[in-house]
Each structure stands twice: as C-alpha cells, then as structure tokens.
PLY file of the C-alpha trace (Angstrom):
ply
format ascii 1.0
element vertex 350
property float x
property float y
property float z
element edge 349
property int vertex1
property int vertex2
end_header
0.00 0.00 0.00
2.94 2.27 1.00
4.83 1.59 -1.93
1.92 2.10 -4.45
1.58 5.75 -2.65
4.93 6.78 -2.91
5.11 5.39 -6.93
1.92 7.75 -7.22
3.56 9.92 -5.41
6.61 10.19 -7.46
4.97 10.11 -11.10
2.60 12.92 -9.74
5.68 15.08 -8.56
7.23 14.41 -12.03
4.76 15.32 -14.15
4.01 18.59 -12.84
5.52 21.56 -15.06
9.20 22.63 -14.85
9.10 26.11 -13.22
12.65 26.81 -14.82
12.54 29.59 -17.34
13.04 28.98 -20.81
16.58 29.50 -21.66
16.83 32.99 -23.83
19.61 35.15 -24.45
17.83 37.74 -23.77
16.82 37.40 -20.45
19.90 35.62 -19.48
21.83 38.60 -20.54
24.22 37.10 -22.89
23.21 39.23 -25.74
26.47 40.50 -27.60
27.23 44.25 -25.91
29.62 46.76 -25.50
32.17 46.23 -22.87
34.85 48.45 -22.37
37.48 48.32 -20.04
37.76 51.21 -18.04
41.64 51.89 -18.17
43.71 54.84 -17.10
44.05 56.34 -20.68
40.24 55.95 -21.42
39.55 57.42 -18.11
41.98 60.67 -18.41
40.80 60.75 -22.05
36.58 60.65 -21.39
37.65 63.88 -18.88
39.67 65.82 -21.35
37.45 65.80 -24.13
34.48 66.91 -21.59
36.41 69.60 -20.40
37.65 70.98 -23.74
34.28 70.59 -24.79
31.96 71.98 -22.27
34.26 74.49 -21.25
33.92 76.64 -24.89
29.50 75.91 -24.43
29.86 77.79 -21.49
31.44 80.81 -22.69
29.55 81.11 -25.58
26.64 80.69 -23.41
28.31 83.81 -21.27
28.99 85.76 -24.47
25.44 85.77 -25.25
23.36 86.42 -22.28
25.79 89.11 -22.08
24.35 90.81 -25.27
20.97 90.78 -24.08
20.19 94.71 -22.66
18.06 94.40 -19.56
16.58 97.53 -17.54
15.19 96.99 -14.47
13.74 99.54 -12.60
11.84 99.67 -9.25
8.86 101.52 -8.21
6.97 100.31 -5.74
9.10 102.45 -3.13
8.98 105.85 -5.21
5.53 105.73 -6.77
4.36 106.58 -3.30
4.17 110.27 -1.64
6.87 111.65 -0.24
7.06 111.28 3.84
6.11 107.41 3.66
9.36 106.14 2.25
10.12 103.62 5.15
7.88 100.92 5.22
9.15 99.88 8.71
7.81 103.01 9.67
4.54 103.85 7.55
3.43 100.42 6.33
0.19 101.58 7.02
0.38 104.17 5.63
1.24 103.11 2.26
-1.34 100.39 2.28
-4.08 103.06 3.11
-2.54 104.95 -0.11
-2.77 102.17 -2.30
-6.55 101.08 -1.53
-7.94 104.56 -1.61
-9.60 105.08 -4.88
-9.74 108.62 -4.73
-6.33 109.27 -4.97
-3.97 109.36 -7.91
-1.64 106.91 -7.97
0.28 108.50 -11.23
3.96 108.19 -11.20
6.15 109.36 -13.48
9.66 107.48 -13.96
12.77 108.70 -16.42
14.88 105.80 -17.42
17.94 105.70 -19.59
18.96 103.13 -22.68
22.15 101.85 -21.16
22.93 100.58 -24.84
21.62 99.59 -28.60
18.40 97.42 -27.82
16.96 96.15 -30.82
13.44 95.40 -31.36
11.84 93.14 -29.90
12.22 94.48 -26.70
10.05 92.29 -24.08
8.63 94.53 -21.30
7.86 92.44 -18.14
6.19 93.48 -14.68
8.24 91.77 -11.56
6.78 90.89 -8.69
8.79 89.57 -4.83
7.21 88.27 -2.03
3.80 87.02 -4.15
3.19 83.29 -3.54
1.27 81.93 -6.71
2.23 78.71 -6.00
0.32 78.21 -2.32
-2.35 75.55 -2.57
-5.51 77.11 -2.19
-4.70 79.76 -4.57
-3.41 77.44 -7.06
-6.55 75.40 -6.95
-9.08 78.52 -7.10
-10.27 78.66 -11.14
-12.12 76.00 -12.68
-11.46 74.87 -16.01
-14.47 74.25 -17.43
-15.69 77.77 -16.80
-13.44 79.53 -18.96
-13.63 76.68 -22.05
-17.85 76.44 -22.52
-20.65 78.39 -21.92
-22.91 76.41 -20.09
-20.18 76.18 -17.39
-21.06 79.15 -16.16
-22.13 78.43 -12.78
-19.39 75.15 -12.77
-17.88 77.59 -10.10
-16.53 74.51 -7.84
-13.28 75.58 -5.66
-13.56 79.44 -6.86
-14.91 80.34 -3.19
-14.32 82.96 -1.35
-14.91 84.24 -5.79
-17.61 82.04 -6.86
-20.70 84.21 -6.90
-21.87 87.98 -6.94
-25.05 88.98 -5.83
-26.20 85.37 -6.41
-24.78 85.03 -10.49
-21.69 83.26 -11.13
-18.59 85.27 -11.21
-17.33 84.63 -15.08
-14.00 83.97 -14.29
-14.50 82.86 -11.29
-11.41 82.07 -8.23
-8.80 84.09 -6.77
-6.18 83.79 -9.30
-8.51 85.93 -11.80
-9.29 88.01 -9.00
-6.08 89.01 -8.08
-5.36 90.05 -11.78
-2.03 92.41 -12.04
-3.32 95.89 -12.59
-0.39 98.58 -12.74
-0.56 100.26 -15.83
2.85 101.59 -18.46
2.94 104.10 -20.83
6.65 105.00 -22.26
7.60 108.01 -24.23
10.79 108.76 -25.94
11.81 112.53 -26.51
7.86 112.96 -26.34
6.66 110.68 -29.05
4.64 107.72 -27.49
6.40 104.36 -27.65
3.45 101.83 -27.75
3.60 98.63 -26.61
2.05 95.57 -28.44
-0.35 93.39 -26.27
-0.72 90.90 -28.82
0.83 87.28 -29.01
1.97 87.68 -25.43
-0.05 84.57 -24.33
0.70 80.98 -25.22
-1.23 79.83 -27.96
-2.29 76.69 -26.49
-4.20 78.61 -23.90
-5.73 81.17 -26.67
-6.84 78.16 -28.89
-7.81 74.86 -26.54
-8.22 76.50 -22.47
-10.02 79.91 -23.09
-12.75 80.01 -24.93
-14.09 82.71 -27.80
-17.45 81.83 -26.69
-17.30 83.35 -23.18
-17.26 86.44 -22.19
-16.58 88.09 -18.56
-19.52 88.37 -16.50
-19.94 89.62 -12.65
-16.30 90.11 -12.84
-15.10 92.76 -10.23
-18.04 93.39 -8.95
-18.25 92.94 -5.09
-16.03 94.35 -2.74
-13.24 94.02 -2.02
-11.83 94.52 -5.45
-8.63 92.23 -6.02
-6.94 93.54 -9.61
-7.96 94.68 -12.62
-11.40 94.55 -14.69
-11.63 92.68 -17.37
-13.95 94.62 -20.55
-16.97 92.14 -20.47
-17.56 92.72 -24.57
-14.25 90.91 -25.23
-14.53 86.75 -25.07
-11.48 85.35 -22.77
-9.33 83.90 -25.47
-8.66 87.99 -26.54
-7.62 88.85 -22.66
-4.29 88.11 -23.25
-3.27 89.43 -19.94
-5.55 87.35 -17.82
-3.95 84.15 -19.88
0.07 85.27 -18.85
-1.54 85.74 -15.42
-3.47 83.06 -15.17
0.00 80.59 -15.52
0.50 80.59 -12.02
4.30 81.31 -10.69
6.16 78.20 -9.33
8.42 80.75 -6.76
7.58 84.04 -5.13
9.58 86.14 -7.36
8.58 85.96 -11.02
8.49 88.38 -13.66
5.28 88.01 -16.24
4.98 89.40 -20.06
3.36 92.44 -19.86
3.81 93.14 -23.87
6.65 94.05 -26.66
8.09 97.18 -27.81
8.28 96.87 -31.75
11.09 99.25 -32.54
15.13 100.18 -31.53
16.05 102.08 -29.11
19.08 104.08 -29.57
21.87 104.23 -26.76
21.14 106.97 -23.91
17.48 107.29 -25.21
15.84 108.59 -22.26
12.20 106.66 -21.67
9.66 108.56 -19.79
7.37 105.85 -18.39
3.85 107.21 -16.69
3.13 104.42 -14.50
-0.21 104.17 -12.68
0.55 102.11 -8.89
-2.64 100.18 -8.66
-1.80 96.74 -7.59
-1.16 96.02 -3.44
1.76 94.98 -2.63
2.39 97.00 0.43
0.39 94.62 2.59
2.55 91.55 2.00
6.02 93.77 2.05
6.32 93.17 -1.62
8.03 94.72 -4.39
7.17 95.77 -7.91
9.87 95.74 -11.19
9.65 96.85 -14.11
11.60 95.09 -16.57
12.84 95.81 -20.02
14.95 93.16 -22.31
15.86 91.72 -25.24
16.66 88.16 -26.33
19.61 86.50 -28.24
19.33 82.90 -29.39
19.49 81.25 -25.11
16.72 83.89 -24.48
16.95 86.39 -21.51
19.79 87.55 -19.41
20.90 84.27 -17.46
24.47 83.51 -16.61
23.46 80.06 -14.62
23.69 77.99 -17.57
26.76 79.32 -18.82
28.55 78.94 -15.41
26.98 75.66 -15.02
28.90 74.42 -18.14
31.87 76.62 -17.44
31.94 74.64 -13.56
31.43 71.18 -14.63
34.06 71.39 -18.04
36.88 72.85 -15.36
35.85 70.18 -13.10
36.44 67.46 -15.42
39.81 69.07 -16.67
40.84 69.05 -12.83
39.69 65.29 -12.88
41.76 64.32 -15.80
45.00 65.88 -14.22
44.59 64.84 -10.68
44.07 61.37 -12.63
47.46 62.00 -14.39
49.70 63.28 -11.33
48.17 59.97 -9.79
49.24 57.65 -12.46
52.47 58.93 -12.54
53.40 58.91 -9.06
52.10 55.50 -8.16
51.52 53.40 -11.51
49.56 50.58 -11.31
49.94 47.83 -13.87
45.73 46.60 -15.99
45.56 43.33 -14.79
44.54 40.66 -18.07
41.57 40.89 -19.83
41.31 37.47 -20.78
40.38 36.29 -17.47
36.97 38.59 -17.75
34.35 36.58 -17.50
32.76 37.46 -21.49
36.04 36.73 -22.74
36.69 33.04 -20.75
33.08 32.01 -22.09
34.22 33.33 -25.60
37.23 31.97 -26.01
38.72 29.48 -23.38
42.30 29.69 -21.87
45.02 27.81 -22.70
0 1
1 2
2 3
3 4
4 5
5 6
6 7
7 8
8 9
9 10
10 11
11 12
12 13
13 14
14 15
15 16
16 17
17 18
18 19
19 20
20 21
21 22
22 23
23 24
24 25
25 26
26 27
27 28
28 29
29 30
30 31
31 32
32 33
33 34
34 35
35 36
36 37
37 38
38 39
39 40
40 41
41 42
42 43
43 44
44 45
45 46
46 47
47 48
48 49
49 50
50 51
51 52
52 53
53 54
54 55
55 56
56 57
57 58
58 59
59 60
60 61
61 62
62 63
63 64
64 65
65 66
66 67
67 68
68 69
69 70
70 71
71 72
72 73
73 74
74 75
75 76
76 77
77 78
78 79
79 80
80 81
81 82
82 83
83 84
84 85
85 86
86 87
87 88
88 89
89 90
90 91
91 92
92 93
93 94
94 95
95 96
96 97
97 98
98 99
99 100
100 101
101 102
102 103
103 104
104 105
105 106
106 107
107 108
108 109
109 110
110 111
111 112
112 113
113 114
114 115
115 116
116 117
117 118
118 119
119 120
120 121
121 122
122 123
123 124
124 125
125 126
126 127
127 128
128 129
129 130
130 131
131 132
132 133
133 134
134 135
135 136
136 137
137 138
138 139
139 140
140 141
141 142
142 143
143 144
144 145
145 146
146 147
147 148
148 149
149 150
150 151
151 152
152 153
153 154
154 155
155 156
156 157
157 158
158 159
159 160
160 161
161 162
162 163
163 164
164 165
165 166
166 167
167 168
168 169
169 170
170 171
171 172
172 173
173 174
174 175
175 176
176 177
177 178
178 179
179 180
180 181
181 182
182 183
183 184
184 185
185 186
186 187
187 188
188 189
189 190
190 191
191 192
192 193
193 194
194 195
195 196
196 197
197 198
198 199
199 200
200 201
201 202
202 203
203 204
204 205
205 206
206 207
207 208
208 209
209 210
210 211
211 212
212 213
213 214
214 215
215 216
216 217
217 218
218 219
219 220
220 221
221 222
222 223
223 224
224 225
225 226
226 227
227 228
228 229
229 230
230 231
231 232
232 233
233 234
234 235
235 236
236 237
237 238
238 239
239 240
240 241
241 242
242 243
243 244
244 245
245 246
246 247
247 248
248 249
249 250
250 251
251 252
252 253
253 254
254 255
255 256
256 257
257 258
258 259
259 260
260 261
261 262
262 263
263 264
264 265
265 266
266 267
267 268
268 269
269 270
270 271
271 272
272 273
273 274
274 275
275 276
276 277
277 278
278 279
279 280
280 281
281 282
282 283
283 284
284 285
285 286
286 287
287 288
288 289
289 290
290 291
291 292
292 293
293 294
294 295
295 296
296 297
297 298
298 299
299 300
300 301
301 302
302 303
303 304
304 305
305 306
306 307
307 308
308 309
309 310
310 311
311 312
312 313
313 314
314 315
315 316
316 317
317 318
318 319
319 320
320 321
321 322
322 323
323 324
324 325
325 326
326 327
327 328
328 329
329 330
330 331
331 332
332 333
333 334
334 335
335 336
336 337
337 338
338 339
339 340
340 341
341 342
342 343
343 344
344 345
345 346
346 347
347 348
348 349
C-alpha cells in the first residue's frame, strides 16, 4: 500500500511543469554588448574631451546672455508720496494709499537706454514676495468655466470668488481676482512708444483652455476689489493678460509678459514711463519691477547655464590631471583581460 503511494507519489511530482525559465539570451543577458574596459588612458581621455568641450559651451553661453540689454527699474518704493518712504515706519500708511480710490496713484519714472536694444524688446512686470504657488490659490479657477458656456455656474473651488449677488462670477477664483493691474505708458523725446499686447499669451491657452465663446460676466463686482477689470464685450481667449496671469508662478519672485516694444532704441534714449501704482503689494512687504529686455538665441539675461557648463568642463579638466599626477606617481599595472568573465566564455584559456 505504502509503496503504491509513494510510486503515485513520485509520477505525480514528475509530471508537474518545470518552473525553470526557458533558456533565452535575452533574459539571461548574454546578448552581444559593449564592454569596455575602463583603463587609465580611457579614463583621463573621457575627462579631457568633456572639459575641452563643455568648457567653450559655457562661454559662448556667457557671451550671449551678455548681449541681451536688460533695464530693471523699481517703483513700488517711489511711486508713493513723499514722507512714507520707510515701510518699517509707515506700512500703514502706504497700504491706506494704495486702496484709496480717490487718490492718484500716477507716477512718473525717467529711465535711460544703457545701450543699442533692438526690437523686440520684451517689457515684463516683476513681482517679490507674491506666492502663486500656495495651494488654495493654485486650486481657485475651474477649467471648465473659462472653455464652454454652459459652465457658467461650474464655479466649484472658486470660493471665497464664486458668486456675486447670487450670479456666477465669469471667471471665477482668486487667481482671476487678483489680476495684475499697474498700468505703463513709455515716451521717448515725447513721441509715445506703444507697446504691443498681442501674441503675449501661449497659444495653447488662446486656442484649446479659453474660450471665444465666453465672455466676462460679474467680474469685479463685489467688494473688495482684487486687480484689474476685465472689458466684459471681449470673449477670454482675446484677454491676453488674464492668460500670462493666469500661468500661475512656481516661486515668489517671477516676472510676467506684460507686452513688446516693436522698434530700436538708440543708446542713452531717455524713456519717460507714466506708471499708474494700482496693484497692493504694500500689505505683504512686496516689491514691484519693471523690466525691459531683449533676447539672443538662449533667451533672456541668465548667466546660470553658462557657469553651469563653465563649472562642470573645469571640473572634469581638474579630474583628468589629478588622474594624471596619480598615475604617474604610483603606476599601477591593468591586470589581463582574458580572465573577464565574457572573454573566458568566448574563447577558453590555454
């Protein structure tokens, strides 16, 4: 009886399925591959050549962010009346300034063309100390609102900005709310320089996230007022300066497109710019740029990238000769390659 079990026992066990892969190449990673063998000259060599060549990136890098003309000027400090400079001292002061309505918040600002800037020059608005990126104010829009009409009321996470008087606020949230409303008009030797609001947004956002179909509604219209108004007979995707602002900032300083200056300045031009200080940011000690630049083929002004390659190409270059002092002092001899494990199973020894 015992032995019949175990015989059962024994065809059962070896009749069940191997569990062992299938053998592949593939999986047993003996596909043919490069292998190189890391010597001392390959080393010293890999470090040269990225030093020689990231080192030249860098500088051109340099060499062209430091063509680009940039004027920044700030005047959130001087666009204020005379007596509340120091915001230690007359915070409130300046904040009471800034939400009165009755007063005029005209400022008038002389700047001079440091060099040749050739058109297009980008004019920006700069903002410190703003925190786009907090959570609730991130999440305060919806969506759906600005793409399709009958999302009107869709007003879901635009509270404390969801409603006026009991209509939907069209759009609704506190990033529209909040809307950047400081004004710029520049003159040069008294002949108006305008500036072209056009094209300033991404066209993604003018084609597939704002519509044409919807239009501003109940906008501005409860107290208190955040930012700017928005003109309720132009549809969304034409509010080009809702769209820049409505790209949220990922850190608290950020400088937005305000629009582009279509023609050269000449060098020591002097730019009158009439600037009317709307937006608040006396109550969160912030400050207010504004910023004029051109491009060159890396865009703006920004040395990082340039010193970035410049860092790393130096580093390897001190690699490669630390690498070389070290060979020669204390040379150690490549053991043989044949006893590598890919060459044994190639070809054996002996």
């Amino acid at each position: 009886m015992n032995s019949e079990n175990g015989i059962g026992a024994t065809n059962s066990s070896s009749s069940r399925k191997s569990e062992k892969p299938r053998y592949c190449r593939f999986t047993q990673q003996e596909l043919p591959a490069c292998k190189p063998i890391l010597t001392p000259a390959l080393i010293m060599s890999t470090f040269i050549v990225l030093g020689v060549t990231l080192i030249p990136i860098g500088l051109c890098h340099l060499s062209a962010s430091d063509d680009v003309v940039e004027i920044v000027e700030r005047y959130d400090d001087g666009c204020i009346p005379a007596g509340i400079q120091h915001l230690d001292e007359a915070n409130g002061k300046r904040v009471a300034f800034i939400q009165d309505d009755k007063t005029d918040k005209k400022c008038i600002r002389n700047i001079t063309v440091p060099k040749m800037m050739k058109s297009p020059i980008f004019v920006y608005y700069q903002l410190y100390n703003f925190y786009q990126n907090h959570r609730r104010y991130v999440k305060s829009k919806n969506e759906a609102q600005y793409r399709f009409p009958s999302a009107a009321h869709s007003t879901a996470n635009c509270e404390p900005e969801a409603e006026s008087n009991g209509q939907p606020i069209v759009p609704c949230g506190l990033i529209a709310w909040s809307l950047f409303n400081d004004t710029y008009k520049l003159s040069v030797h008294g002949v108006a320089l305008p500036i072209n609001k056009k094209g300033i947004a991404w066209e993604s956002d003018r084609i597939h996230k704002f519509s044409s179909d919807v239009y501003p509604k109940n906008f501005q219209k409860k107290s208190p007022i955040g930012g700017a108004q928005l003109d309720e007979s132009i549809p969304l995707n034409q509010q080009e300066d809702l769209m820049v602002w409505m790209r949220t900032a990922a850190l608290p300083t950020f400088r937005k497109l305000y629009g582009r200056i279509d023609s050269d300045l000449q060098p020591n031009d002097m730019i009158q710019v009439e600037i009317q200080n709307n937006y608040n940011t006396y109550t969160f000690n912030g400050r207010k740029e504004l910023v004029m630049s051109t491009t060159t083929w890396v865009g703006g002004k920004n040395d990082f990238l340039g010193k970035s390659y410049i860092f790393t190409g130096g580093a390897c270059l001190l690699v490669a000769i630390a690498y070389i002092i070290l060979y020669l002092i204390r040379p150690r001899p490549l053991g043989d390659p044949a006893y590598l494990s890919w060459n044994i199973n190639a070809a054996p020894i002996g």
